[in-house]
KOLTORNU-165152 format. One record per residue (C-alpha): y, x, z; residue in one letter. Coordinates in steps of 0.1 Angstrom, whole numbers, padded with zeros to 4 digits, always signed. Layout:
<nodes>
YXZA...
</nodes>
This chain:
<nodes>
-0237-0159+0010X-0247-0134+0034X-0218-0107+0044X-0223-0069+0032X-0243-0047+0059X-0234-0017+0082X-0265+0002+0086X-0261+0030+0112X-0288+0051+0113X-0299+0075+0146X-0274+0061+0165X-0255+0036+0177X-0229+0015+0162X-0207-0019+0161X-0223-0052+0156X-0234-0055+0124X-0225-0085+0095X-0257-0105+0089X-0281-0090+0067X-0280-0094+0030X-0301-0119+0016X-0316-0094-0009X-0310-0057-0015X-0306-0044-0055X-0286-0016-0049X-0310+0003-0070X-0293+0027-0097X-0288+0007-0131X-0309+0019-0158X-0292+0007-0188X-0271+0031-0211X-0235+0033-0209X-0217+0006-0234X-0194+0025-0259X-0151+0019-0255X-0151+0001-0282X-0177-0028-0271X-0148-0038-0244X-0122-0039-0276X-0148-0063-0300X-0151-0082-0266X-0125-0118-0263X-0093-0111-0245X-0098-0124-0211X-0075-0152-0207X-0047-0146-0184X-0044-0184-0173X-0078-0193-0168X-0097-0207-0138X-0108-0169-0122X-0071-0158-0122X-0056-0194-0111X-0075-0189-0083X-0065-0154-0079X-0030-0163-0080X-0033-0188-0053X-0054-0167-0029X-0037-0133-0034X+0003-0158-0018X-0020-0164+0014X-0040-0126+0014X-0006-0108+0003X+0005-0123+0041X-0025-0116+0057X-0028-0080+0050X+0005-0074+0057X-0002-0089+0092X-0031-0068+0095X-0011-0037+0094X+0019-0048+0114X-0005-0055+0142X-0026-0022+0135X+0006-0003+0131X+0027-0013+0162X+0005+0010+0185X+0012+0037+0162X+0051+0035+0153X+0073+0061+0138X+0102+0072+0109X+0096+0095+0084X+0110+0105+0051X+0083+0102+0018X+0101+0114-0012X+0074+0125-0032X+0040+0106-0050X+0005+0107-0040X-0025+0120-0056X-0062+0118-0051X-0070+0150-0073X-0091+0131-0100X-0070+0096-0096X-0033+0101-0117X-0002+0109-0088X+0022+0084-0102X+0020+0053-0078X+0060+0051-0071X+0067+0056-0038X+0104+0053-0031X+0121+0068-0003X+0118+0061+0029X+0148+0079+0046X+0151+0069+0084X+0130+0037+0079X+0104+0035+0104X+0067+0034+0089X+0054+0004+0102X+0083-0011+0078X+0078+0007+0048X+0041+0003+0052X+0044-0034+0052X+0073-0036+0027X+0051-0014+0004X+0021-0039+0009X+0043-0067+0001X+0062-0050-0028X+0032-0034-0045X+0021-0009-0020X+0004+0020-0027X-0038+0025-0033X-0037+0050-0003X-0024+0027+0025X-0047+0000+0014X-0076+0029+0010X-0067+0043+0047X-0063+0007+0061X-0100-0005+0050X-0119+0028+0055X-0106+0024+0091X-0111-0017+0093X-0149-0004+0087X-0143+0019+0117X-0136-0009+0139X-0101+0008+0138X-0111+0039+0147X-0104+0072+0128X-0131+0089+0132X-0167+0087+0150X-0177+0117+0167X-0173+0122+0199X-0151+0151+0203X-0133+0155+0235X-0098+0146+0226X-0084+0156+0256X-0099+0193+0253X-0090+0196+0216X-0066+0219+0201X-0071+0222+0170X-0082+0196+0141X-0083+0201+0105X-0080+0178+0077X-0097+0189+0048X-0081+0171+0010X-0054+0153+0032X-0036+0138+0001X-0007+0121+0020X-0021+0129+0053X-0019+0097+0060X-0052+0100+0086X-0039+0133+0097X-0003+0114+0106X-0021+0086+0124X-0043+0109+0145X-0014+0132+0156X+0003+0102+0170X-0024+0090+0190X-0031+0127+0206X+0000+0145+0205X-0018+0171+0226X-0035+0185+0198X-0027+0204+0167X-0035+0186+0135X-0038+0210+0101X-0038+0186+0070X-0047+0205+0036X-0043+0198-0001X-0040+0215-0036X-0007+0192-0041X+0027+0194-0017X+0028+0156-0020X+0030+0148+0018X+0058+0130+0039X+0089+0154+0052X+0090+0133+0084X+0061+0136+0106X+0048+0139+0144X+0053+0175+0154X+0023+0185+0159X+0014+0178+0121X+0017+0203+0099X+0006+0206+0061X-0005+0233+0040X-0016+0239+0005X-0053+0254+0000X-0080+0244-0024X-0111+0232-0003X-0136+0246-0030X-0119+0280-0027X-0126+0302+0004X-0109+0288+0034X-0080+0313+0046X-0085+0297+0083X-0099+0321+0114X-0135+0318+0123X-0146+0296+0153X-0107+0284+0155X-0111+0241+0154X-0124+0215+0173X-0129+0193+0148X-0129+0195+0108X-0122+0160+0091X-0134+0154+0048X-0128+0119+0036X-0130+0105+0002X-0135+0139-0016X-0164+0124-0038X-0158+0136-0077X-0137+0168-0066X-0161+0192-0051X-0181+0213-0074X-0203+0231-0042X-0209+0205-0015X-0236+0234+0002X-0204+0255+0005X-0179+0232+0015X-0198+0222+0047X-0205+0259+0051X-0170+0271+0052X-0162+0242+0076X-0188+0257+0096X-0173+0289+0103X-0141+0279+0110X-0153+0254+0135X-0156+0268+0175X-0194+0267+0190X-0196+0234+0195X-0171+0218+0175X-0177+0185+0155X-0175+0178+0111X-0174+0146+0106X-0181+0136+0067X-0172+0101+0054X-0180+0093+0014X-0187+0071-0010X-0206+0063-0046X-0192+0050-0077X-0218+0030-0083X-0214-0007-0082X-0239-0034-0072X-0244-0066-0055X-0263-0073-0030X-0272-0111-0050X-0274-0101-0082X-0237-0113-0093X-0226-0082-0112X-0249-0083-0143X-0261-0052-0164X-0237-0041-0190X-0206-0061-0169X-0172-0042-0162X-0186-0036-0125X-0214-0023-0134X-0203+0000-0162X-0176+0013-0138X-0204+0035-0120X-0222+0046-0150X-0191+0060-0166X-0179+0077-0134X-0216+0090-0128X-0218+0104-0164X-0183+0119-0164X-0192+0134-0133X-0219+0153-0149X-0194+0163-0174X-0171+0174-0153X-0189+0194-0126X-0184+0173-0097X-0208+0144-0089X-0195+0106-0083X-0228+0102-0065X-0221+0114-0033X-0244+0091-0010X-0274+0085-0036X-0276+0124-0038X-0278+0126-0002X-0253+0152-0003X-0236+0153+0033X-0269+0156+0049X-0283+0187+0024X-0250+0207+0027X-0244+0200+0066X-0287+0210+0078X-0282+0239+0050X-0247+0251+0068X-0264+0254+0098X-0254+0221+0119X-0272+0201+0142X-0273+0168+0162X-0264+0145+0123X-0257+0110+0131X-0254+0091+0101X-0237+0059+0093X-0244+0038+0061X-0222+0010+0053X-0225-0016+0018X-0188-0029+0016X-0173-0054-0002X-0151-0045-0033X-0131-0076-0033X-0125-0108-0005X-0156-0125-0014X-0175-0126+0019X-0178-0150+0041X-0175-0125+0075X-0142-0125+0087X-0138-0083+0093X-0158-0075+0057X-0135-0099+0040X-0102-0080+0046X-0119-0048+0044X-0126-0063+0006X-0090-0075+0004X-0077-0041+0010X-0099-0023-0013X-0092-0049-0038X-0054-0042-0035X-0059-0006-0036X-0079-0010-0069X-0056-0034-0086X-0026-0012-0080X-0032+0008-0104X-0068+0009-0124X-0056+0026-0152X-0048+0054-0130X-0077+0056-0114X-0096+0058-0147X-0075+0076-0169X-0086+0112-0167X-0121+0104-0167X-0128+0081-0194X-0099+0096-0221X-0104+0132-0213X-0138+0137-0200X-0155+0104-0221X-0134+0104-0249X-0120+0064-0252X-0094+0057-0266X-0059+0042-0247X-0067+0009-0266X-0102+0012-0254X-0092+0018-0217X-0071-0011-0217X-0090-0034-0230X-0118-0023-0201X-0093-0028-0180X-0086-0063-0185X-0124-0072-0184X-0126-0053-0153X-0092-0071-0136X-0104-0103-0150X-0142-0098-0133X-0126-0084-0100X-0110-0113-0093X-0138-0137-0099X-0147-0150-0066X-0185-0156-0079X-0196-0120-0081X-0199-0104-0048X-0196-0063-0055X-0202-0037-0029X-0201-0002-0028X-0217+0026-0007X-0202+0044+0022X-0215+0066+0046X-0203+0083+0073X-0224+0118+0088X-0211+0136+0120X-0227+0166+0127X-0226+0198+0152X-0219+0236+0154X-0243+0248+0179X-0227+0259+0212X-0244+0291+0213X-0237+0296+0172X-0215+0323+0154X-0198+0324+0122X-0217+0318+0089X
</nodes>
């Protein structure tokens, strides 16, 4: 089984997994199954053959991962104090944190992996194994920089990591939610402000502007990229990185009407629903909103990742451990708001999707990927404000 591929495009990038052996990452076509199919459907059984094997591979992965981050972390050591829970605006904010008072967070991040850690750290940790541990792409000029800002920071996890590595520069992590550790590097500071708002920021005033993972919370993409662009100096770098909702495989292993598959069509309907697509990279929107804002020199990067540790590639496969674990720590969060409030199940019909979907996650015979891509783009050095 071929490994997922990263598909840079305009530009150069890491060595990429071998190709797949056949695309089908074509939208489904196939109507959205009712909550009550998932209820009529037999209970997955919790000791079967797909969740034996689970069991056993999740004692050897659980120490793997944890590895992973205590080598990835080590460069980047430090104490701080996280009294509060994350949120990722659409996903629910109850994931248990505990306090971390004096403990340094390369311990707590590993005792959280160990112990149930949260969706965030295994989120962060995999969208920057896909990096080649890097934060970002663009080449901004750390050593010149000032100023970055990190637009939807959530725990400011990324906006942490990079004030450690350049203490030099000034790193501005925003949110709608206060839910960000008390402890941090000092040149780290956090501030609430709602990205689809006007941005209360100076004109021409940062070096760089940072959006991650804001797919399914911004109404106006066109005037998202266009306040980033008059905040940023002449010159300055956005850099973009997204992802769909939409599930596929890249061998035909998640089947119409599946959990997998239904997860996208859900989210993309609910989307519509609720005003703020799921759909980011099919809709092309990073590209539309950044040429329309005005920026220039777009490199674009275009990754198919793994869900789940089912390829055969050695980085993919932890990248799909680690979004794995960030899935399984809490699904019904992630889903909650948006198929009993926007969609209309039912509690009993959420769970029982649930189970189907936990049950089909951890079958090692389907191989689901996701889309991801990554745009950096440029104010012009002779530019003004928008």
């Amino acid at each position: 089984m071929s490994s997922p591929s990263a598909n840079p495009a305009s530009t150069t990038a890491a060595p990429s997994p071998p190709a797949p052996e056949a695309q089908t990452a074509a939208e489904p076509v196939h109507d959205i199954l009712p909550g009550e199919h998932w209820t009529q459907q037999p209970a997955p059984a919790a000791d079967d053959d797909a969740d034996s094997t689970y069991a056993e591979t999740l004692g050897s992965s659980t120490n793997s991962l944890s590895t992973s981050i205590l080598e990835y972390r080590t460069i980047q050591g430090r104490t701080f104090h996280s009294d509060r829970t994350p949120a990722e605006y659409w996903c629910v904010s109850d994931f248990g944190y505990r306090e971390a008072v004096g403990e340094s967070i390369l311990g707590y991040y590993v005792r959280r992996l160990i112990n149930g850690s949260s969706p965030v750290i295994c989120s962060h940790h995999s969208l920057t194994l896909v990096l080649d541990g890097k934060l970002f792409l663009a080449p901004v000029d750390m050593n010149k920089a000032k100023k970055v800002l990190d637009i939807g920071t959530g725990t400011g996890i990324w906006a942490i990591d990079l004030a450690d590595e350049h203490p030099n520069v000034q790193v501005i992590g925003t949110d709608i939610s206060p839910i960000q550790p008390g402890w941090v590097p000092p040149n780290v500071f956090f501030e609430m402000e709602d990205a689809t708002q006007a941005w209360t920021f100076e004109e021409n005033s940062f070096d760089f502007v940072h959006i991650r993972y804001l797919f399914g919370s911004i109404p106006d993409w066109d005037e998202l990229f266009k306040q980033a662009y008059r905040v940023l100096k002449p010159g300055g770098y956005i850099e973009t990185f997204e992802a769909d909702a939409l599930v596929f495989s890249e061998d035909g292993t998640v089947k119409e009407g599946s959990p997998l598959d239904q997860w996208g069509k859900v989210f993309k309907e609910g989307g519509k629903k609720f005003g703020r697509s799921f759909l980011g990279v099919n809709e092309d929107v990073q590209r539309k909103g950044l040429e329309a804002a005005g920026f220039s020199n777009l490199k674009t990067f275009d990754y198919n990742t793994p869900m789940t540790g089912w390829s055969t590639d050695k980085k993919w496969r932890e990248i799909g451990e680690y979004s794995h674990a960030a899935m399984e720590q809490d699904l019904e969060g992630m889903i909650l708001y948006m198929f009993k409030e926007v969609m209309g199940w039912s509690t009993v019909e959420i769970h029982a999707y649930i189970g189907h979907l936990r049950r089909q996650l951890r079958d090692k015979s389907v191989h689901p990927v996701a889309k991801l891509r990554l745009i950096y783009a440029q104010k012009p050095e002779d530019a003004t404000a928008a």
